[in-house]
C-alpha positions as CSV (number, residue, x, y, z in Angstrom):
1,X,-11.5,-20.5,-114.7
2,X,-11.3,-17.9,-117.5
3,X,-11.6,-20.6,-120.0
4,X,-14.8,-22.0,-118.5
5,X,-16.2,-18.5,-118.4
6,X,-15.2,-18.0,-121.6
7,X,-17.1,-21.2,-123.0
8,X,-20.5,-19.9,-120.7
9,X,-20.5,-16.8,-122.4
10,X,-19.9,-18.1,-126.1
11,X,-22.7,-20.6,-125.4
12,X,-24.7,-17.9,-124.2
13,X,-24.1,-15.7,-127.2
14,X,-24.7,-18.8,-129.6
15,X,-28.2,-19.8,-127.8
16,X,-29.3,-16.1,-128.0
17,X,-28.2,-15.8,-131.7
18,X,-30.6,-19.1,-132.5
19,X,-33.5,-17.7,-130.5
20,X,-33.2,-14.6,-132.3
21,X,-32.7,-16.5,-135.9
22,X,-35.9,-18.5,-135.0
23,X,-38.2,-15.5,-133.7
24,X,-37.2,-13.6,-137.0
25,X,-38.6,-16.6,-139.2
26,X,-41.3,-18.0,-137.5
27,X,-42.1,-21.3,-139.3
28,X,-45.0,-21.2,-141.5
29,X,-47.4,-24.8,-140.2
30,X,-48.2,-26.4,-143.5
31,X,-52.2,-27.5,-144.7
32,X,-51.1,-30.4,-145.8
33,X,-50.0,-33.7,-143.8
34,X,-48.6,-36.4,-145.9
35,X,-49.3,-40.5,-145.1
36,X,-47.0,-42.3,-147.6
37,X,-47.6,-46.6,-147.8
38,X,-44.7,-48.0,-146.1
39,X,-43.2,-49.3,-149.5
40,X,-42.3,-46.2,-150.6
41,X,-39.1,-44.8,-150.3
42,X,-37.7,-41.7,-148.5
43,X,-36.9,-40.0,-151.5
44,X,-40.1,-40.4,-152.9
45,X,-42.1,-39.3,-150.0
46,X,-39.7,-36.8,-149.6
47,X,-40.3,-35.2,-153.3
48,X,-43.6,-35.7,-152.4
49,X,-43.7,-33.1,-149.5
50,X,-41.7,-30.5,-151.6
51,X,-44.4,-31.0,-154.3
52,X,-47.2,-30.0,-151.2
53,X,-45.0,-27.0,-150.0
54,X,-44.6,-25.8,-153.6
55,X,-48.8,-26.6,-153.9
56,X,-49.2,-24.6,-150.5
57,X,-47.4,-21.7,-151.8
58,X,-48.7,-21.5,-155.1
59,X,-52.5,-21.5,-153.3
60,X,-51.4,-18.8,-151.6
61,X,-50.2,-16.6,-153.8
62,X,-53.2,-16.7,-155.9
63,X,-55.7,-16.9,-153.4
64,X,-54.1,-14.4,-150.2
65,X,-57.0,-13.7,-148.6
66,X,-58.8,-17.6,-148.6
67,X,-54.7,-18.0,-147.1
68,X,-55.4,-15.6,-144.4
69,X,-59.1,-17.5,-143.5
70,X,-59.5,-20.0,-141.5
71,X,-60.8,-22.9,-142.5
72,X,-65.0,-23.2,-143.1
73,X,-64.7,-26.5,-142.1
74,X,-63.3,-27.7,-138.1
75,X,-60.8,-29.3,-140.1
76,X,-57.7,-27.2,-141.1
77,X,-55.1,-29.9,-142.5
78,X,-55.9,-31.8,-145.6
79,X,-54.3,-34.8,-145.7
80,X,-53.0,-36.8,-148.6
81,X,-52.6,-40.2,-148.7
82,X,-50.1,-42.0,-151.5
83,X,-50.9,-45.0,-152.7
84,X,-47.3,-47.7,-154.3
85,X,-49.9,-49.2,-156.5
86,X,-53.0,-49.3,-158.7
87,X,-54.6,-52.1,-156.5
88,X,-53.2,-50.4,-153.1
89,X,-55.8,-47.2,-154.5
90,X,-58.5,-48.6,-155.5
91,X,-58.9,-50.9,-152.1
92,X,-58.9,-47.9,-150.2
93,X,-60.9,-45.8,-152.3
94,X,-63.3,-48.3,-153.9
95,X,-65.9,-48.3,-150.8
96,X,-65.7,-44.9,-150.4
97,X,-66.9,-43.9,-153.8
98,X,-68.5,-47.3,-154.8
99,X,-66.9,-47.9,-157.8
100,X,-66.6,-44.2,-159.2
101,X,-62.8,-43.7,-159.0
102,X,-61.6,-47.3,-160.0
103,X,-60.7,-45.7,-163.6
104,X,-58.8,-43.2,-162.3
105,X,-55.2,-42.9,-159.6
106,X,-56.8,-39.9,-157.7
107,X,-59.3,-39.1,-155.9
108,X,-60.7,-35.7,-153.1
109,X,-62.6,-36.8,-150.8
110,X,-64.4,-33.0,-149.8
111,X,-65.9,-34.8,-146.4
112,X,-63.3,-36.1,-145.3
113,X,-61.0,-33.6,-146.2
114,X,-58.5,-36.2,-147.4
115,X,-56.8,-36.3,-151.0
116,X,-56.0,-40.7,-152.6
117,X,-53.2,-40.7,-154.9
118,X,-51.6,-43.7,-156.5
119,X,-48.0,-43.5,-157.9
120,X,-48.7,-43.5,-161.4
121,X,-47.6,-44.4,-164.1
122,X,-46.8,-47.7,-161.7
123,X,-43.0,-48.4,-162.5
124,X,-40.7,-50.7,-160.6
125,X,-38.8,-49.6,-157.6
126,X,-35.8,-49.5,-159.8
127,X,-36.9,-47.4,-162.2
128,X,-38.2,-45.3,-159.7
129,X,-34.7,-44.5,-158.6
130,X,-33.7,-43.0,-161.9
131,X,-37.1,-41.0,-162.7
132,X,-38.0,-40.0,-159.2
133,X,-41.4,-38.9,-158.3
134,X,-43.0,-39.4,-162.2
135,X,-44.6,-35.8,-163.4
136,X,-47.7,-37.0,-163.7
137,X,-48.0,-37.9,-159.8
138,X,-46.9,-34.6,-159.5
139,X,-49.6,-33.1,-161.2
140,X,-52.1,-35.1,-159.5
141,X,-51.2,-34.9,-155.9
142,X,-50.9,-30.4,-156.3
143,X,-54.2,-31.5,-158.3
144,X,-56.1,-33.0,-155.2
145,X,-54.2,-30.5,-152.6
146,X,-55.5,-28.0,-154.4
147,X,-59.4,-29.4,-154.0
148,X,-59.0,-29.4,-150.9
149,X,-57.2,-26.6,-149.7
150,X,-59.9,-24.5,-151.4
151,X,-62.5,-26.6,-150.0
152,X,-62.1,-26.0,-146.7
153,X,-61.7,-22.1,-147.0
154,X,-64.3,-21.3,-149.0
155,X,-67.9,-22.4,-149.5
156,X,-68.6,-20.6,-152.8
157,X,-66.0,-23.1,-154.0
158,X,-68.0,-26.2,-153.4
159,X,-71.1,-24.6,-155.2
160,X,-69.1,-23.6,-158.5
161,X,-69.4,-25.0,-161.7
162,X,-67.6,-28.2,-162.3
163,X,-65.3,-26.1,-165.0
164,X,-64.1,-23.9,-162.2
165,X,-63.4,-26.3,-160.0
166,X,-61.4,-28.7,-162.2
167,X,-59.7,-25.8,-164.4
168,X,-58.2,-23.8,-161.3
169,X,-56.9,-27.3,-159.6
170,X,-55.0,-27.7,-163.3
171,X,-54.2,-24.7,-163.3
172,X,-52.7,-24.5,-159.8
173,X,-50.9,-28.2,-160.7
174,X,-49.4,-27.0,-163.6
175,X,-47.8,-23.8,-161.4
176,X,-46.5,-25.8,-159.3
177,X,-44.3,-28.6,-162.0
178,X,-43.2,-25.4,-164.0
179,X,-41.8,-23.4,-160.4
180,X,-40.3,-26.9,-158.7
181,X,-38.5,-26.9,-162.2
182,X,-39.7,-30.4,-163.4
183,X,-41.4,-29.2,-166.7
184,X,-40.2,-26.0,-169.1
185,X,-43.1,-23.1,-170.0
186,X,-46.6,-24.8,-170.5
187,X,-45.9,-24.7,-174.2
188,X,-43.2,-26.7,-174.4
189,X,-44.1,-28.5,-171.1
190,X,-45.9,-32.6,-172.6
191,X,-49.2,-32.4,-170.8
192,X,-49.9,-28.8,-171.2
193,X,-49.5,-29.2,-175.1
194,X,-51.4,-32.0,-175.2
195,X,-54.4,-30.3,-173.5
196,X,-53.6,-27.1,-175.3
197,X,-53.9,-29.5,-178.6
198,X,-57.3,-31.1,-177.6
199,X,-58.6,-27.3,-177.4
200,X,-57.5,-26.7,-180.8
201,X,-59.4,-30.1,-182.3
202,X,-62.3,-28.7,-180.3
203,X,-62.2,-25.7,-182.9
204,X,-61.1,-27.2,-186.1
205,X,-63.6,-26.7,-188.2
206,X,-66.4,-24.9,-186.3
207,X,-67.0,-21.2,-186.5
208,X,-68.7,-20.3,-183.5
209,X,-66.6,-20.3,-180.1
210,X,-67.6,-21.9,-177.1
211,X,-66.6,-22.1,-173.7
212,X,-67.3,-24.2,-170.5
213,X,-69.6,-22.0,-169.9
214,X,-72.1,-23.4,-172.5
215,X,-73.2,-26.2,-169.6
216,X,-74.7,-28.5,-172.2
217,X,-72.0,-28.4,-174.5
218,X,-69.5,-28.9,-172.0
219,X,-71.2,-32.1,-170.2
220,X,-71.4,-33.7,-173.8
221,X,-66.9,-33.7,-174.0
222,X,-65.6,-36.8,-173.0
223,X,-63.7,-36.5,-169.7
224,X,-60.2,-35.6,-171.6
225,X,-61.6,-33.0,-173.3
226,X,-63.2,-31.3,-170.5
227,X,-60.6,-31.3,-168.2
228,X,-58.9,-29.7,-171.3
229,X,-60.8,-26.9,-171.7
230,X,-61.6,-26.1,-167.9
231,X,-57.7,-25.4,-168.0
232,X,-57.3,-23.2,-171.1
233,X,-60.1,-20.9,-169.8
234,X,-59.3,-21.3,-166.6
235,X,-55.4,-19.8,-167.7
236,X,-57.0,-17.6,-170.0
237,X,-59.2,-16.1,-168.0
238,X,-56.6,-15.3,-164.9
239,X,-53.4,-15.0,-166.7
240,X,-54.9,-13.2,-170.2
241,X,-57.8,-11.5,-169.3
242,X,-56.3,-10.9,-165.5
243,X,-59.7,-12.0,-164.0
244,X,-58.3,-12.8,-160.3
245,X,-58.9,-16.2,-159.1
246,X,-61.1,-15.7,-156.7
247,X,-63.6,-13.5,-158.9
248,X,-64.2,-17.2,-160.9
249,X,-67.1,-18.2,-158.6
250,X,-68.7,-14.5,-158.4
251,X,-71.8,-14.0,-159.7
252,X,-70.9,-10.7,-161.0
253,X,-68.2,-12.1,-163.2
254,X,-70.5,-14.6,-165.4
255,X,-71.4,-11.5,-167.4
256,X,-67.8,-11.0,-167.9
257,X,-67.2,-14.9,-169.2
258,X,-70.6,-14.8,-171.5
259,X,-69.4,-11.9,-173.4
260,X,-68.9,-12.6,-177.1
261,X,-65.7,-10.5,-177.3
262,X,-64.1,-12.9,-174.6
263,X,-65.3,-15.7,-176.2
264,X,-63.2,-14.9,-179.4
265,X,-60.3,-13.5,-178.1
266,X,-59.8,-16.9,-176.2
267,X,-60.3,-18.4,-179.3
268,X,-57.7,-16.5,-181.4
269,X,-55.6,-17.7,-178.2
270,X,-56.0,-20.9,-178.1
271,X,-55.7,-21.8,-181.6
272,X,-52.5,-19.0,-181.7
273,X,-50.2,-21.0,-179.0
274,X,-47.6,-23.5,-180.0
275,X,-46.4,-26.3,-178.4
276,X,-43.2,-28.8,-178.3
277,X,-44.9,-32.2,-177.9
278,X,-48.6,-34.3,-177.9
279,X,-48.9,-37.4,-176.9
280,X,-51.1,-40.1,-175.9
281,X,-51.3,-41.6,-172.1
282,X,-49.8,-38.4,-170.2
283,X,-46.4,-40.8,-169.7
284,X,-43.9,-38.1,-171.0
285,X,-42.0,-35.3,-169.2
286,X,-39.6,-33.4,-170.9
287,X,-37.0,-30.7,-169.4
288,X,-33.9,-29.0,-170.8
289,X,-33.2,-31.8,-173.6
290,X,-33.4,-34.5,-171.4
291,X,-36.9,-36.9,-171.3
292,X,-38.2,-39.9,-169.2
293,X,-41.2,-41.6,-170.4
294,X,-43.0,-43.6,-168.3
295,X,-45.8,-45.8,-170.1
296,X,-48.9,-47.4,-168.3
297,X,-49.2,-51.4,-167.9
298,X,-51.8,-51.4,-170.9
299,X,-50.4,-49.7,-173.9
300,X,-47.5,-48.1,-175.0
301,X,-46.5,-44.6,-174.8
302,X,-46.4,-42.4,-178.1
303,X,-45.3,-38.8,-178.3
304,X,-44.7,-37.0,-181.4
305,X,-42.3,-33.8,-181.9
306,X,-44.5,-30.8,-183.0
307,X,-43.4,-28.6,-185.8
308,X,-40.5,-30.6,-186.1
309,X,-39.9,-31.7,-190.1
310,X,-37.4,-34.4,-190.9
311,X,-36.1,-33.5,-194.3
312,X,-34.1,-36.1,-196.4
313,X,-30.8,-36.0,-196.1
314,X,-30.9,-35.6,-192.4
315,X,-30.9,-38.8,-189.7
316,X,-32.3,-38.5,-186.1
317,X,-30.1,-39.8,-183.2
318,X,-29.5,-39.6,-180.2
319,X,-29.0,-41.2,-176.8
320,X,-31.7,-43.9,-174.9
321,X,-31.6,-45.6,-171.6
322,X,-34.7,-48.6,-170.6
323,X,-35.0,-48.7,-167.0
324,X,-35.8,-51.6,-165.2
325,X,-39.4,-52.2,-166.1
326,X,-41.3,-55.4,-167.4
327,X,-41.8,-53.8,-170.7
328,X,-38.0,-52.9,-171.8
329,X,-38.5,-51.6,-174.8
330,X,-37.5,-48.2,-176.2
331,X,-39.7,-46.7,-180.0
332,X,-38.6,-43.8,-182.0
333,X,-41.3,-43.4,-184.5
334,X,-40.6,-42.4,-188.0
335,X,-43.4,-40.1,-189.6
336,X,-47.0,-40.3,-189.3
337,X,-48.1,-41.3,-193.0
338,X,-51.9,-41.2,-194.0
339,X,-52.2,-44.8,-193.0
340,X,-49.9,-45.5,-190.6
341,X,-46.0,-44.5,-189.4
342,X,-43.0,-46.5,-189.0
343,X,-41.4,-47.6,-185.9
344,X,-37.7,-48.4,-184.7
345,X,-38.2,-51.1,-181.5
346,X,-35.5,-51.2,-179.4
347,X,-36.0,-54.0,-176.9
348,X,-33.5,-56.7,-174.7
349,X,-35.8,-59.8,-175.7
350,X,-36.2,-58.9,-179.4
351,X,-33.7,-56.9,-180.6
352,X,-33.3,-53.8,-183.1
353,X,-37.4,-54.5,-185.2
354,X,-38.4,-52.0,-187.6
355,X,-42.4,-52.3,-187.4
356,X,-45.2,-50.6,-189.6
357,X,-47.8,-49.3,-186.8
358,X,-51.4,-48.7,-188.2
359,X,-52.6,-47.3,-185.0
360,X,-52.0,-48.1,-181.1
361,X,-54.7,-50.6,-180.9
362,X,-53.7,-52.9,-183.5
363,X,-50.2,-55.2,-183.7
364,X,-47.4,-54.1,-185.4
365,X,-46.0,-55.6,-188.4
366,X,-42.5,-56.5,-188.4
367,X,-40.7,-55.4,-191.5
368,X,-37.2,-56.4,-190.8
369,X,-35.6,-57.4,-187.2
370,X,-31.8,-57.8,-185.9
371,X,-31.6,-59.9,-183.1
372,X,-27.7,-59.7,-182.3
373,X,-27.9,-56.6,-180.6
374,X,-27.2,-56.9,-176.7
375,X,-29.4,-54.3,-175.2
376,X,-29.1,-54.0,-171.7
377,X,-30.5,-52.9,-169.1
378,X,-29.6,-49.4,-167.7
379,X,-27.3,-48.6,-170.1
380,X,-27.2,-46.0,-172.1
381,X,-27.1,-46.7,-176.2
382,X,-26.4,-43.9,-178.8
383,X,-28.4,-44.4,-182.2
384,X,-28.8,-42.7,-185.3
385,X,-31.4,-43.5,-188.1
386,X,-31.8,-42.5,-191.1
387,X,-33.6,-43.3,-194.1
388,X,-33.1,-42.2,-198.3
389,X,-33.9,-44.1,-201.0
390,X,-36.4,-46.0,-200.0
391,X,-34.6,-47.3,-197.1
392,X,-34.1,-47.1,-193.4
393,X,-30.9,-48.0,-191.6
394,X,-30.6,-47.7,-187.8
395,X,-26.9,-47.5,-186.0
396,X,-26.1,-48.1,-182.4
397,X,-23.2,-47.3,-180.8
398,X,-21.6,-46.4,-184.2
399,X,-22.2,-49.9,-185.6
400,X,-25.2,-50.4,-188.3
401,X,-27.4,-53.2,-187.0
402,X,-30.1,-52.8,-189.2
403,X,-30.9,-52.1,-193.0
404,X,-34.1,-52.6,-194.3
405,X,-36.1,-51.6,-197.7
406,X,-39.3,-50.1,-197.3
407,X,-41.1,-51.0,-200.4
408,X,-44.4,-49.0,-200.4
409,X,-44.5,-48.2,-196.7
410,X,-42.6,-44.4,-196.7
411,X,-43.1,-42.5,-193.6
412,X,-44.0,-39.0,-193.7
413,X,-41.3,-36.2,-192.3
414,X,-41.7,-36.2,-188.5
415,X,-40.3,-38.2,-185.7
416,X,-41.4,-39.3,-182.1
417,X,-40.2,-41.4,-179.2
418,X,-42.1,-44.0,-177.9
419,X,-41.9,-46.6,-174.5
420,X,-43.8,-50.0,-174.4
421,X,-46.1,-50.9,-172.2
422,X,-45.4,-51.1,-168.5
423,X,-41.9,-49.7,-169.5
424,X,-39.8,-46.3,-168.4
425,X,-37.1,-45.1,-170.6
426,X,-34.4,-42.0,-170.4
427,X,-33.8,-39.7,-173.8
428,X,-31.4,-37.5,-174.1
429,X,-29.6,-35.2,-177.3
430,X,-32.3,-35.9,-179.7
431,X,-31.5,-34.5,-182.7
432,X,-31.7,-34.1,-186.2
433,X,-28.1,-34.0,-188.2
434,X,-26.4,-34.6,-191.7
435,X,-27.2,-38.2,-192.6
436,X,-23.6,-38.8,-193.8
437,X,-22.6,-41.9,-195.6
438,X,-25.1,-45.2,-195.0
C-alpha cells in the first residue's frame, strides 16, 4: 500500500514537473508549413525544416516588429512546396506563371502565399546521401521563405523596388547557410564571392559608382548581375552603413541611398573585400577544408582558388571522392593561361586525361590519357600533381599514373577543382606542398 502510494505521488510530481517545463517554454507555431514530394527522403525533408526554422528566426531578428504583426494578408502560414526534380517543378509551376519560371528551380507565388522549390542541382538519390540537402537549395528555399514571410506582413514590401526585394531575400538566405553552419564568413563562403566578384567586374574600369538605385542602369544587368548587386547594397546598406531593414522601403531613406558619399564608400567596399573562391554554375559549397560540388546536368562545374599562387616547385594534392552520379568525373584545373588552362580528368569510364580547356563551351583536347586506373565509385583517391620542366605528372594513391609533356601549352600559377556534368564529387586536404622527386 505504501509502495502504490509512493508510485501516485512520484507520478504526480513528474506530471506537474512537465506541465511546468512546458508552460515556461511555450512553443513558438512556425510561418512556414513544409509539403515535401513523396520521393524525398526523411533526412532531406527533415534538413529542410531546420533550414525554415533557421529562415523564421533570422526574419525575426531583423525584422521584430513585422514578427510581432499579424499577417496583412488572411493567410498567416506560407507554405513551401519541394520539388525531387527539374520536370516535377516546372509541371507545377509552368501554368501558374505561363512559362516565366521554366529557367529557373524557384519560384514565390505572393497570391497564393506559397513558395516552389526544386532540389537543385538534381543529383541521384545516392549522392544525396553523402551531400545532404545541396547549399544551393538551401539558399533558395530561405530565399522564397523570406518573400513570403515579408509579404504577408507588410504591404510597403510588395510596392518596393525590385532591388529591395531581391537583395534582402539574399541577404536573409545567406544568414541563414552561414548560422546553420553549412558555409564559412560570406568571404570565404562560394556563392557570396562569386556575387561579391560580379560587383567588382561591374566597376573595373568605370569611375563613376552606381547603385541599384540608378533604375535604368540596373534593369539593363543581366539577371546574374542584378541579383548580385541587390545583395552587396542590400549588406552594405544594413550591416555597413547600419540602415535597419525595415527603413529599406521608406521614403525618407532614398535620400540617404542617393547620396554621393554612400555611393563611394560602398564602392571602396566592394572592390576592398576578398574572397576564397568564384565559380561558374553556383554548384560549390565549401566549409572547414572539406567541399562537395554538385554540377548541373548541362555543363560542368568550374571553381577557381582566389589569391592562391602555385609556384614551381610545389605540387597540389589532395583527397577526391565521385558520388554516385551519371557524370563521374572529378577536374582539378591547372592555371588559367591567356588562352586557355589545363585540366586533370579523373573519371571511371576514361581514366586519368590531362585535357587543354579553351573555355567551358568548347571540347577539350586530350593531351595525354591513362586508362589503367580503376576509379571507383565512392571511394576516396589521394592525388598529387605537379608540373616542372615543361611537364605534368599526376599520382594516385602514391602510384604515378600519368606523365605527360606539355609542349607549348604551360598553365599559368593557380589551381581549381572542377565536377562534370550531372556529377557530385567530395574534396578534401587540398593543398599545396614541396613537389619532391617526379
Amino acid at each position: 500500500m505504501a509502495r502504490r502510494s509512493f508510485h501516485s505521488a512520484l507520478a504526480t510530481f513528474l506530471l506537474s514537473l512537465i506541465i511546468l517545463l512546458i508552460s515556461s517554454h511555450p512553443a513558438q507555431a512556425s510561418d512556414f508549413a513544409l509539403r515535401a514530394d513523396p520521393s524525398i527522403s526523411k533526412d532531406i525533408v527533415r534538413d529542410a525544416r531546420r533550414v525554415l526554422a533557421l529562415t523564421q528566426r533570422q526574419l525575426s531578428d531583423a525584422f521584430p516588429d513585422l514578427a510581432k504583426r499579424k499577417a496583412a494578408s488572411k493567410k498567416q502560414t506560407c507554405a513551401l512546396r519541394l520539388y525531387r526534380s527539374p520536370n516535377a517543378f516546372r509541371s507545377a509551376v509552368s501554368k501558374r506563371t505561363r512559362g516565366r519560371f521554366d529557367h529557373s528551380f524557384a519560384f514565390a507565388d505572393y497570391a497564393a502565399t506559397t513558395g516552389h522549390v526544386a532540389l537543385q542541382p538534381y543529383l541521384s538519390d545516392e549522392a544525396l546521401a553523402e551531400v545532404g540537402l545541396p547549399v544551393l537549395t538551401r539558399y533558395q528555399i530561405a530565399h522564397e521563405a523570406t518573400h513570403l514571410w515579408l509579404a504577408v506582413r507588410a504591404r510597403e514590401y510588395l510596392d518596393a523596388d525590385d532591388w529591395i526585394r531581391e537583395g534582402l531575400a539574399t541577404w536573409i538566405a545567406s544568414k541563414v547557410v552561414t548560422a546553420g553552419g553549412w558555409v564559412s564568413s560570406f568571404e570565404s563562403d562560394p556563392f557570396a564571392a562569386t556575387r561579391l566578384r560580379r560587383v567588382q567586374r561591374l566597376y573595373l574600369g568605370r569611375t563613376r559608382t552606381f547603385t541599384p538605385c540608378d533604375k535604368s542602369w540596373y534593369d539593363a544587368l543581366g539577371s546574374p548581375d542584378r541579383y548580385a548587386l541587390a545583395w552587396s547594397w542590400t549588406r552594405f546598406l544594413i550591416e555597413e552603413a547600419k540602415i535597419e531593414p525595415n527603413e529599406l522601403w521608406s521614403r525618407d531613406a532614398h535620400a540617404k541611398f542617393e547620396s554621393s558619399a554612400l555611393r563611394s564608400q560602398f564602392k571602396d567596399d566592394c572592390l576592398a573585400q576578398r574572397f576564397g573562391w568564384y565559380e561558374t554554375g553556383r554548384t560549390l559549397q565549401w566549409h572547414d577544408g572539406v567541399g562537395y560540388q554538385c554540377a548541373f546536368g548541362e555543363n560542368a562545374s568550374t571553381a577557381w582558388r582566389a589569391g592562391q599562387r602555385w609556384p614551381m616547385g610545389k605540387s597540389l594534392s589532395g583527397t577526391f571522392t565521385i558520388l554516385a552520379n551519371p557524370g563521374n568525373e572529378a577536374r582539378v584545373l591547372l592555371a588559367k593561361a591567356a588562352d586557355g588552362h589545363l585540366v586533370v580528368s579523373f573519371q571511371r569510364k576514361n581514366g586519368v586525361r590531362l585535357l587543354w580547356q579553351r573555355n567551358a563551351y568548347e571540347p577539350a583536347t586530350v593531351l595525354e590519357r591513362s586508362n589503367d586506373v580503376p576509379l571507383q565509385q565512392g571511394r576516396s583517391f589521394d592525388f598529387q600533381i605537379h608540373y616542372r620542366r615543361g611537364e605534368v605528372h599526376v599520382s594516385i594513391d602514391n602510384r604515378r599514373v600519368l606523365r605527360a609533356s606539355l609542349d607549348a601549352k604551360q598553365p599559368g600559377d593557380g589551381w581549381g577543382v572542377g565536377a562534370g556534368a550531372g556529377a557530385a564529387v567530395r574534396w578534401s586536404n587540398i593543398r599545396l606542398t614541396a613537389a619532391g622527386r617526379p
